[in-house]
ROSE-4610 file (N, C-alpha, C; in Angstrom, 1 decimal, always signed):
// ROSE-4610
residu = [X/X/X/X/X/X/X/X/X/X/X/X/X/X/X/X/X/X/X/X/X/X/X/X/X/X/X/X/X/X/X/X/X/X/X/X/X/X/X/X/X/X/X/X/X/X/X/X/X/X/X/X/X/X/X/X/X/X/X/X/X/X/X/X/X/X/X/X/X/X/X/X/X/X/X/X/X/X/X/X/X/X/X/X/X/X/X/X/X/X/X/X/X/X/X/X/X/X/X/X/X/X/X/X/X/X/X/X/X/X/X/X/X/X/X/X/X/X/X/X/X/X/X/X/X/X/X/X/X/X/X/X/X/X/X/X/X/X/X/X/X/X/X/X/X/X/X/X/X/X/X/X/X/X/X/X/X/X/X/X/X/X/X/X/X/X/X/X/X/X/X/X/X/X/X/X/X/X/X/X/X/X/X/X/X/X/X/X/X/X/X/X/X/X/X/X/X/X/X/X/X/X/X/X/X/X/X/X/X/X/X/X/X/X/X/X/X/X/X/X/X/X/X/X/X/X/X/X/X/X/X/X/X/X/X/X/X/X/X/X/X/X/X/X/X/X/X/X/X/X/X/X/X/X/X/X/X/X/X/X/X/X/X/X/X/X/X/X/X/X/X/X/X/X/X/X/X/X/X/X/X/X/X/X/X/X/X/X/X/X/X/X/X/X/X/X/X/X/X/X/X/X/X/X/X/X/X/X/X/X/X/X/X/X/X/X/X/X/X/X/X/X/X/X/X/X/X/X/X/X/X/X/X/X/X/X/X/X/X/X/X/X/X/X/X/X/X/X/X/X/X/X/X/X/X/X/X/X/X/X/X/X/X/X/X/X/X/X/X/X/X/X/X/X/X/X/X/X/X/X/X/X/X/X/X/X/X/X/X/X/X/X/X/X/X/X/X/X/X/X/X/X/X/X/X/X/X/X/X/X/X/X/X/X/X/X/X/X/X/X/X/X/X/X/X/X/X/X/X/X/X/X/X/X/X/X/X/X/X/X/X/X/X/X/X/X/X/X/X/X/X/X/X/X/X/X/X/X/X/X/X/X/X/X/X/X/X/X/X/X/X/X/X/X/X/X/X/X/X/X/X/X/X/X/X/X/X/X/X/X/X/X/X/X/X/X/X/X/X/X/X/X/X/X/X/X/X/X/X/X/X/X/X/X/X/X/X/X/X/X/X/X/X/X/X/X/X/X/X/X/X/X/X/X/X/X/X/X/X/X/X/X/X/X/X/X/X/X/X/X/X/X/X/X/X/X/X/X/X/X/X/X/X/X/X/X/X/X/X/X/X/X/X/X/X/X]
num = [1/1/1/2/2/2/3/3/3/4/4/4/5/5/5/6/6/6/7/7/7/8/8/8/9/9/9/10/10/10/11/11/11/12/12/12/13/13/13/14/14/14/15/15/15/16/16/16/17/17/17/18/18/18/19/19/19/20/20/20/21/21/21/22/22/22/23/23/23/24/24/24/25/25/25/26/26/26/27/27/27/28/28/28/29/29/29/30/30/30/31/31/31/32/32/32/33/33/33/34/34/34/35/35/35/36/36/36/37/37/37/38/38/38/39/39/39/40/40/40/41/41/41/42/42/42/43/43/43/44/44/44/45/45/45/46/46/46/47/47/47/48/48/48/49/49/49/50/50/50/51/51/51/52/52/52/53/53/53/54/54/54/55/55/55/56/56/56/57/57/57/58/58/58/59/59/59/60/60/60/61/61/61/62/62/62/63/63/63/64/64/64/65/65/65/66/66/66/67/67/67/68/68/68/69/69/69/70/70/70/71/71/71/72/72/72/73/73/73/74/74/74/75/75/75/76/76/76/77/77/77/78/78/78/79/79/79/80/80/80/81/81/81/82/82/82/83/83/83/84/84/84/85/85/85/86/86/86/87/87/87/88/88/88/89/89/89/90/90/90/91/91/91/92/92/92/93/93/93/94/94/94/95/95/95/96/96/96/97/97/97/98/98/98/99/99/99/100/100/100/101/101/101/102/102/102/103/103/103/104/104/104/105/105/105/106/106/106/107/107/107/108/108/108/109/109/109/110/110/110/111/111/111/112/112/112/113/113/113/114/114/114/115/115/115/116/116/116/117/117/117/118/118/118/119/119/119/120/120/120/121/121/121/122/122/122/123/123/123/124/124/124/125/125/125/126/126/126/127/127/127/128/128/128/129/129/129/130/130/130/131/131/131/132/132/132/133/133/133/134/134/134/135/135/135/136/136/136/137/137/137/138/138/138/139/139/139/140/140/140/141/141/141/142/142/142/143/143/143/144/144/144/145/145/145/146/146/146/147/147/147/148/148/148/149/149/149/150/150/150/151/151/151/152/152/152/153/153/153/154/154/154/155/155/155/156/156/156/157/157/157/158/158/158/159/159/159/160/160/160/161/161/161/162/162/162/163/163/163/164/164/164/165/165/165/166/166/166/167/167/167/168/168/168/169/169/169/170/170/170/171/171/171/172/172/172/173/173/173/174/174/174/175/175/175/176/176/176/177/177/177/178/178/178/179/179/179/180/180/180/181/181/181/182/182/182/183/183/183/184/184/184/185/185/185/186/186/186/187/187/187/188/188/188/189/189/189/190/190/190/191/191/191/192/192/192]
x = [+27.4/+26.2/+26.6/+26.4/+26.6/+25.4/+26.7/+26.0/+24.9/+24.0/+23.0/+23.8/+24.3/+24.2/+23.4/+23.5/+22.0/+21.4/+22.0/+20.5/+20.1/+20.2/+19.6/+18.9/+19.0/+17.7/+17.3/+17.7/+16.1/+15.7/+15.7/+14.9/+14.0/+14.5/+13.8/+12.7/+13.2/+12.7/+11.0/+11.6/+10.2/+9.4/+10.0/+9.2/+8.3/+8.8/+7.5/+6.6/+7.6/+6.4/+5.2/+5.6/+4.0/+3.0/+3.4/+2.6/+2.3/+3.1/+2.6/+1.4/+2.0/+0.9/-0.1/-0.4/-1.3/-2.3/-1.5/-2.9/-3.1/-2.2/-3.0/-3.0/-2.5/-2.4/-1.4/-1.0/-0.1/-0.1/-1.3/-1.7/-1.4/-1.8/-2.2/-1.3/+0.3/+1.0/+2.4/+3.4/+4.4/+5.7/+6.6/+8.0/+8.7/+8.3/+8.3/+8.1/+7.0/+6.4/+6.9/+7.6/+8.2/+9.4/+10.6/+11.5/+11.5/+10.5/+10.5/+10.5/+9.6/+9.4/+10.7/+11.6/+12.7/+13.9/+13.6/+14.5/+15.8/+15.6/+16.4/+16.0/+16.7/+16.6/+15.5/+15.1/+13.9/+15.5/+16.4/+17.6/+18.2/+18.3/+19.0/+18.0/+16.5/+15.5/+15.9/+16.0/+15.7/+17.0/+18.5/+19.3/+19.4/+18.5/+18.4/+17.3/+16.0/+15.2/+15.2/+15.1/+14.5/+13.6/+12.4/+11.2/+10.4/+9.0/+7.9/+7.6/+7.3/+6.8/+8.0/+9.5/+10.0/+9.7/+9.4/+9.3/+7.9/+6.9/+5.7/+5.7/+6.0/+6.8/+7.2/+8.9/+9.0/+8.4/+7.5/+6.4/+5.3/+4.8/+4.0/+4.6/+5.6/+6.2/+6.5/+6.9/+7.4/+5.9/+5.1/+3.8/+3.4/+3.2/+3.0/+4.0/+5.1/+6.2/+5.8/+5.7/+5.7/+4.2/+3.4/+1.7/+2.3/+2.9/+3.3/+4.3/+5.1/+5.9/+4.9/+4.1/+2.9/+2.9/+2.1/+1.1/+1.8/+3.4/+4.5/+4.8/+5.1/+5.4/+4.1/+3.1/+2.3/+1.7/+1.8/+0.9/+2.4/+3.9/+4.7/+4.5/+4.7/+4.2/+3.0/+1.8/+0.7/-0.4/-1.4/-2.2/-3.5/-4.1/-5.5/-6.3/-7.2/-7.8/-6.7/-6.1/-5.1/-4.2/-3.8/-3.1/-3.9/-5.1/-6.2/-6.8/-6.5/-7.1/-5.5/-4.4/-3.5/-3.2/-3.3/-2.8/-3.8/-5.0/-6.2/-6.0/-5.5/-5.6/-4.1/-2.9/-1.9/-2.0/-3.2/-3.4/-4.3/-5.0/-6.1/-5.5/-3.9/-3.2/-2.2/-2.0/-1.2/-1.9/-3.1/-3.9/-4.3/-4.3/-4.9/-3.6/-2.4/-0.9/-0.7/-0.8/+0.3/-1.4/-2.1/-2.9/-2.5/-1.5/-0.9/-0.3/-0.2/-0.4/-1.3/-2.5/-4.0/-4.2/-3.9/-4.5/-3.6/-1.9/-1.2/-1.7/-2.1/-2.3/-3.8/-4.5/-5.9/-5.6/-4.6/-3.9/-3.2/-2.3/-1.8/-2.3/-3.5/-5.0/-5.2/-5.7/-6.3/-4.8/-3.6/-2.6/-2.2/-2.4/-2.4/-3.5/-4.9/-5.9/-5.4/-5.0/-5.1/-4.3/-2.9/-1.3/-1.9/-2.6/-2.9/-3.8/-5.2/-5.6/-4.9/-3.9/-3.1/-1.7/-1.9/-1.1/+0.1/+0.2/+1.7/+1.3/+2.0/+1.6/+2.5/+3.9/+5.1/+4.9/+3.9/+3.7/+2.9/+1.4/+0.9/+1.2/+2.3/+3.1/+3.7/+4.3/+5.1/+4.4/+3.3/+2.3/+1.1/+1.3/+0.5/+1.4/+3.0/+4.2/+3.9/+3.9/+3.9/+2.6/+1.8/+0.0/+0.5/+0.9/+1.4/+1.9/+2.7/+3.8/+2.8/+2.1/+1.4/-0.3/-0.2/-1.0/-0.4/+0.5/+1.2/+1.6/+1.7/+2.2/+1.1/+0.4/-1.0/-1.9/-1.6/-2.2/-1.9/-0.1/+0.2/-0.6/-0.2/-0.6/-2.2/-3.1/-4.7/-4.8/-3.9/-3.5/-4.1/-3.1/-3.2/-4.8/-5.5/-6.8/-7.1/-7.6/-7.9/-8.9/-10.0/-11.3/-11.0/-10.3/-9.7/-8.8/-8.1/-7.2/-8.2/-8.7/-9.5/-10.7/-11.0/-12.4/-11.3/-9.9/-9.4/-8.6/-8.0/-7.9/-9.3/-10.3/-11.6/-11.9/-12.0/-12.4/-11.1/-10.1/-9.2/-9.2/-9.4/-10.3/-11.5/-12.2/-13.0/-13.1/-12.4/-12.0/-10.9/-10.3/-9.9/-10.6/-12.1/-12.5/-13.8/-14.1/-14.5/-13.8/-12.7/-11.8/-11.9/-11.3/-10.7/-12.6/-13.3/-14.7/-15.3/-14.5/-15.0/-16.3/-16.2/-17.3/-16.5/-17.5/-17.0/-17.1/-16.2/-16.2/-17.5/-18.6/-20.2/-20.7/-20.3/-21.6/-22.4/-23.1/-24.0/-22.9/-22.6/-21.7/-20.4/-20.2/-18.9/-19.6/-20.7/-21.2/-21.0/-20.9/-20.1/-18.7/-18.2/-16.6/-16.0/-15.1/-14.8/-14.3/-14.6/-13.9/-12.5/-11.3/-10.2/-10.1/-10.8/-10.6/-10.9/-12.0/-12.5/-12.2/-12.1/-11.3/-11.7/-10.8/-11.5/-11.3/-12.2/-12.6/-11.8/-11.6/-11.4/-10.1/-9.6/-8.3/-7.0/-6.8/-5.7/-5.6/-6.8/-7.1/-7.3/-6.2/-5.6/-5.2/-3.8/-3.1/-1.4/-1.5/-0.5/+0.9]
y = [-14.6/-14.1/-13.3/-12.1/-10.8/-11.5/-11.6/-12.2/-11.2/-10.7/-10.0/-10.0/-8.4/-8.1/-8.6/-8.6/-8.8/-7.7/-6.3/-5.1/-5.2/-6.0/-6.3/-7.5/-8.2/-9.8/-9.5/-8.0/-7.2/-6.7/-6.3/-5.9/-6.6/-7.3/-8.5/-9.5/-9.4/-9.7/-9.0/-7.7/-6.7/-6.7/-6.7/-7.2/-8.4/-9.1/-10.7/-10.5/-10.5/-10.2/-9.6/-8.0/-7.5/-8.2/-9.3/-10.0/-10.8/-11.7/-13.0/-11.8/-11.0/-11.2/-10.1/-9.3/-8.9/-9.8/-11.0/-12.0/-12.9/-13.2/-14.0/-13.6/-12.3/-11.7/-12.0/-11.8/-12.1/-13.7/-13.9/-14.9/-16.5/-16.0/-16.8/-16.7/-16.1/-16.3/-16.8/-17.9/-19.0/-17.9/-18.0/-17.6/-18.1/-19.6/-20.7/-19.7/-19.7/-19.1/-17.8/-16.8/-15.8/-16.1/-16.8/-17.3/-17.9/-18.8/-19.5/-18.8/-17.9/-16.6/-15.7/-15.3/-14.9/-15.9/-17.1/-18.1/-18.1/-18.0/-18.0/-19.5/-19.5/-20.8/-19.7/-20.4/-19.8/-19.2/-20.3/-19.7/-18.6/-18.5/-17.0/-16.2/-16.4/-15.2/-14.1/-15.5/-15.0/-14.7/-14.8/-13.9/-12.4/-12.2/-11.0/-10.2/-11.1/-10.4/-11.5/-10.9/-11.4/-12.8/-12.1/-13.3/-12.7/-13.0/-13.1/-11.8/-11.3/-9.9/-9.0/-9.0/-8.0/-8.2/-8.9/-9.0/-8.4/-8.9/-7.7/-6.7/-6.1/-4.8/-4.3/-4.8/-3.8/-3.8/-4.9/-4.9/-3.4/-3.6/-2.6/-0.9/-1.0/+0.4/+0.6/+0.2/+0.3/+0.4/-0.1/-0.2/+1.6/+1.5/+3.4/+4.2/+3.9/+4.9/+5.1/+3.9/+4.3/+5.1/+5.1/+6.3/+7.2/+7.1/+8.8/+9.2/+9.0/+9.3/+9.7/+8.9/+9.0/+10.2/+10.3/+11.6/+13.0/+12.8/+14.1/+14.4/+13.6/+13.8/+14.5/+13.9/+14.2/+15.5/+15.9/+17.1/+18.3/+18.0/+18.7/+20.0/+21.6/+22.2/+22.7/+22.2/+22.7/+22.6/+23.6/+23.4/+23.1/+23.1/+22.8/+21.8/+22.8/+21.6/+20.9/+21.5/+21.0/+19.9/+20.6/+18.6/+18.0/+18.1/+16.8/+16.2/+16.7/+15.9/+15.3/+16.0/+14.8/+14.2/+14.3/+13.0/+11.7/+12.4/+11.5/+10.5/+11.3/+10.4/+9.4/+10.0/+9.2/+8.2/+8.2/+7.2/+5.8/+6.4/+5.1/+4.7/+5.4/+4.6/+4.0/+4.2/+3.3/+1.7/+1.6/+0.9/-0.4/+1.0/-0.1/-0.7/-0.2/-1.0/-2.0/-1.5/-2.5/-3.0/-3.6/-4.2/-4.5/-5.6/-5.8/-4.6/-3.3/-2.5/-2.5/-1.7/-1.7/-3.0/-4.0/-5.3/-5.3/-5.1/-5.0/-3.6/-2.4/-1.8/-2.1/-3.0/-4.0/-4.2/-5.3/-6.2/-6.1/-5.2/-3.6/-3.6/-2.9/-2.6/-3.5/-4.8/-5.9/-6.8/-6.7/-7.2/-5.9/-4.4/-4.0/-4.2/-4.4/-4.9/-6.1/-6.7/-8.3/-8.3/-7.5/-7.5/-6.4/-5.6/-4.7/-5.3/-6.7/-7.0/-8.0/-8.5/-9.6/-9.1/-7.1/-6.5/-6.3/-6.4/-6.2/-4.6/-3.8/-2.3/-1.8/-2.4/-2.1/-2.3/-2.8/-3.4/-1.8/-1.4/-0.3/+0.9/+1.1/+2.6/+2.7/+1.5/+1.8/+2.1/+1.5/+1.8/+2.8/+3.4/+4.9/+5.9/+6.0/+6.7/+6.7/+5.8/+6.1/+6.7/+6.2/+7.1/+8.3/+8.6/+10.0/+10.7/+10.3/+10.6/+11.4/+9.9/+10.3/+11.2/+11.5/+12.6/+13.7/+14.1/+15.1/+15.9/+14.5/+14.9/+15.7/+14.9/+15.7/+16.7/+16.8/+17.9/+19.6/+19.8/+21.0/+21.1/+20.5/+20.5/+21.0/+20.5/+20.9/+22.2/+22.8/+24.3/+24.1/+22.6/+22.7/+22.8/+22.5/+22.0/+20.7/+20.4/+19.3/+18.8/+19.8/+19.0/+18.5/+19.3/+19.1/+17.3/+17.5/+16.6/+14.9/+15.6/+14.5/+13.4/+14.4/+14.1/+13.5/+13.9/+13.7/+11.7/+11.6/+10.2/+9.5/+10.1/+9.2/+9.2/+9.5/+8.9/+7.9/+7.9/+6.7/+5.8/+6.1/+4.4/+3.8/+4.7/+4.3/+3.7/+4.3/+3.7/+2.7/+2.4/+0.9/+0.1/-0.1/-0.8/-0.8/-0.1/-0.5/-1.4/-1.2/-1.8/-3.2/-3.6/-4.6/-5.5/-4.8/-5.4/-6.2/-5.3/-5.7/-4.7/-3.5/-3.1/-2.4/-3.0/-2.4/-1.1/-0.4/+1.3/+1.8/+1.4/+2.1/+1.5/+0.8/+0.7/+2.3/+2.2/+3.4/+3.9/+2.8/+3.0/+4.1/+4.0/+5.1/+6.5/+6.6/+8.1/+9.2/+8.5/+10.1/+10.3/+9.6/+9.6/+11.0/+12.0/+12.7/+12.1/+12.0/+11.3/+10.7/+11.8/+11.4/+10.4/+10.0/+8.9/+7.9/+7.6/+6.5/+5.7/+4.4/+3.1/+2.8/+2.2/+1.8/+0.5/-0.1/-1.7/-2.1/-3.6/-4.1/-5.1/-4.8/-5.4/-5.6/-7.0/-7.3/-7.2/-6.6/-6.6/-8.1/-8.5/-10.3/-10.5/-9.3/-9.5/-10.2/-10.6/-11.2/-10.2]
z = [-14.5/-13.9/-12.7/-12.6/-11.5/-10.2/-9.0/-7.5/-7.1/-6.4/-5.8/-4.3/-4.3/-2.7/-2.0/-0.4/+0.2/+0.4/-0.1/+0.0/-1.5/-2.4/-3.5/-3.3/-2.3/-1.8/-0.9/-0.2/+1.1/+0.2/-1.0/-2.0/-3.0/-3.1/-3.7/-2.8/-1.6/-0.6/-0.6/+0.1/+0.1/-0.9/-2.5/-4.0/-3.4/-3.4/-3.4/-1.8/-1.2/+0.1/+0.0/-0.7/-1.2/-2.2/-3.0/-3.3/-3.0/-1.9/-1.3/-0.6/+0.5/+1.9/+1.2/-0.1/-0.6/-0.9/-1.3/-1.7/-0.4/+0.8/+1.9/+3.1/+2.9/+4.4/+5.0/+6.2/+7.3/+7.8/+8.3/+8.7/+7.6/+6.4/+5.5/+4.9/+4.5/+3.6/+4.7/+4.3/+4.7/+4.1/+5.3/+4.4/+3.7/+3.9/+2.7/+1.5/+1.0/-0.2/-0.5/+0.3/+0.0/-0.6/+0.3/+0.2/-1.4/-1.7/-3.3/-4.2/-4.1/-4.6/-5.3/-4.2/-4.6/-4.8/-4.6/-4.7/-3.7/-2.7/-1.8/-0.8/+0.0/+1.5/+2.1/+3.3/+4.2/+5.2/+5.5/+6.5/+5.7/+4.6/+4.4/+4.2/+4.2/+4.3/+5.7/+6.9/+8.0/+8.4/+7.7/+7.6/+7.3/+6.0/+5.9/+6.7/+7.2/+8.1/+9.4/+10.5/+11.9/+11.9/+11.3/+11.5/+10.2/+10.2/+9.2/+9.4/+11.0/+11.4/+10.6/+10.8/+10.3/+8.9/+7.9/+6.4/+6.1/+7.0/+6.6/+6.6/+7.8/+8.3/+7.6/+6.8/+5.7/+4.8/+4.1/+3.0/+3.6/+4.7/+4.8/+4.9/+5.4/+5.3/+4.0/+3.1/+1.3/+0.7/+0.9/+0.5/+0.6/+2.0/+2.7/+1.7/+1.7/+1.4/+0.0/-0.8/-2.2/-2.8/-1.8/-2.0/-1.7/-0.7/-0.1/-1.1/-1.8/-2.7/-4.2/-4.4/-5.3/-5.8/-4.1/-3.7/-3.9/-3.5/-3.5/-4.6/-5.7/-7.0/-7.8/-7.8/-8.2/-8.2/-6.8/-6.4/-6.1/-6.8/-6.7/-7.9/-7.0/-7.5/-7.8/-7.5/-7.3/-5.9/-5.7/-4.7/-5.1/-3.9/-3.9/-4.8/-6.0/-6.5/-7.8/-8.1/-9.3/-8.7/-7.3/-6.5/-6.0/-5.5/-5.6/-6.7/-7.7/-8.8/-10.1/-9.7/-9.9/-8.6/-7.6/-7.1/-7.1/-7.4/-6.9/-8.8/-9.7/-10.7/-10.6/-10.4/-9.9/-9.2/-8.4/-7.2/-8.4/-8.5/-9.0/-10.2/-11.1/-11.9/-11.3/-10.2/-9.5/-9.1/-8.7/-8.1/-9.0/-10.7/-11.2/-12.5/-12.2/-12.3/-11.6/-10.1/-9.3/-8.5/-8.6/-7.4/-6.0/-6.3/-5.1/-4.0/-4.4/-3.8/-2.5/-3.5/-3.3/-2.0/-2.7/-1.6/+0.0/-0.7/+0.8/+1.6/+1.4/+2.1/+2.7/+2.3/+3.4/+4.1/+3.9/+4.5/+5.6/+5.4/+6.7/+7.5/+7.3/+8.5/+9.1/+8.5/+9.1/+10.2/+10.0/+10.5/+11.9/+11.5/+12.3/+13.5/+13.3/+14.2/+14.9/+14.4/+14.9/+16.1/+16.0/+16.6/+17.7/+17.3/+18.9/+19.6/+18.9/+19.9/+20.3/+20.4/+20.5/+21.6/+22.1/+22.9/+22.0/+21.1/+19.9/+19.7/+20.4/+19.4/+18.8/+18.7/+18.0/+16.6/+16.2/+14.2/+14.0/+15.1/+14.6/+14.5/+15.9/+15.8/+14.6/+13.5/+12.7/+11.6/+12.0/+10.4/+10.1/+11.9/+12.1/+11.6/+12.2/+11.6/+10.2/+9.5/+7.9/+7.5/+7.9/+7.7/+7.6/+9.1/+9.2/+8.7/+7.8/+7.1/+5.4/+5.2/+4.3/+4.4/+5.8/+6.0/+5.7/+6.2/+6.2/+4.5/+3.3/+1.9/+1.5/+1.6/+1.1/+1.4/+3.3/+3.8/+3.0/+3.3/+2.5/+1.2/+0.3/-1.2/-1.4/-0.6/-0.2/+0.7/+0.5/+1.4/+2.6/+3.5/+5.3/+5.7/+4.8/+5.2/+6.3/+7.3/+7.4/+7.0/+6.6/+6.0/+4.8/+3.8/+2.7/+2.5/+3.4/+3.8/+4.4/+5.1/+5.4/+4.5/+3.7/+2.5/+1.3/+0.9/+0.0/+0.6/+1.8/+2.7/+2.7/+2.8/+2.9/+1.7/+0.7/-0.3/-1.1/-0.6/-1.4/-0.5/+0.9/+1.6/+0.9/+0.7/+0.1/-1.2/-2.4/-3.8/-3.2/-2.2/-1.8/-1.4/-0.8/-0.5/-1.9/-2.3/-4.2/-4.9/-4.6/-6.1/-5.3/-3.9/-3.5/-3.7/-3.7/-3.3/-4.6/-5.9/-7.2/-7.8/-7.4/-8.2/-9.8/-10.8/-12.0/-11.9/-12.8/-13.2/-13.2/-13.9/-14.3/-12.8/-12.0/-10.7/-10.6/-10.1/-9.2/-7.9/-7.6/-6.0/-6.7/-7.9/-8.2/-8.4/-8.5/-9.0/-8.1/-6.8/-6.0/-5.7/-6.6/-6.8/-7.9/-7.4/-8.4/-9.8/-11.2/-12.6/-12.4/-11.6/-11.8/-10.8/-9.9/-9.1/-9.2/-9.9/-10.5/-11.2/-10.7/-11.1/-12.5/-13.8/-14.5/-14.8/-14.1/-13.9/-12.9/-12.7/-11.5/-12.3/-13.1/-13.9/-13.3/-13.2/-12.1/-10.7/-10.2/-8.6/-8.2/-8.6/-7.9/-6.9/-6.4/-5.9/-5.8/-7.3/-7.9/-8.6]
């Protein structure tokens, strides 16, 4: 049996973490439970990371990184309406592949609120940085629009807060959704 480096069990690591704290949040998921997860001790968890904050942390930056990478691939090589309508369909097959995605990026928000009213602004700068980041992929590709840019961000907040909410594909609430955005069904949006 081939041993796992430990940048193969911070990987493995960040793997389960997005599913633990996708389905209980920050608050509500144990590094206990991560740790079992990848089968490691809780003491060699916090070998390879600090505390619980640095393991969400990298769950939430990997989370960001892997849409923003989505969104680049996707819309590589094309502008305007041809890269908003693949990235916008790359997105909602992503979403409705990996859920636990979808749910850790909630999850994000709500952990970044809690930590800035709590005076922690070191969790949100990092996860405004990556926003940013993935503002930035998508702005070009929408030819440096910000209205463009902006309507194309609000509407996948929006199809995150549909999907995570449970509305099926046919609701009424999807009909001002462009086709390629549009979830179909609510399949696997577990968290698991």
């Amino acid at each position: 049996m081939v041993r796992m480096s430990a940048e193969d069990r911070r990987e493995s690591v960040i793997r389960a973490a997005i599913g633990e704290f996708a389905r209980g949040g920050y608050y509500g998921t144990s590094t206990e439970a991560i740790a079992k997860r990848v089968g490691v001790s809780q003491p060699y968890l916090f070998r390879l990371f600090p505390g619980k904050k640095a393991i969400f942390l990298a769950a939430a930056e990997r989370c960001l990184e892997d849409i923003r990478r989505t969104f680049e691939e996707a819309s590589e090589g094309l502008e305007g309406e041809e890269a908003l309508h693949s990235m916008a369909t790359a997105y909602t097959r992503v979403i409705a592949e990996h859920p636990e995605r979808l749910l850790m990026q909630m999850q994000t928000y709500t952990a970044v609120a809690a930590a800035e009213e709590a005076g922690d602004r070191e969790f949100g700068e990092a996860v405004r940085g990556g926003w940013t980041r993935l503002w930035d992929t998508v702005h070009l590709p929408l030819g440096a629009d910000v209205g463009e840019t902006t309507n194309f961000l609000a509407y996948g907040m929006l199809i995150n807060c549909f999907v995570a909410m449970g509305f099926p594909a046919g609701h009424r609430v999807w009909e001002g959704i462009y086709p390629e955005a549009r979830v179909a069904g609510r399949a696997g949006v577990s968290g698991g």
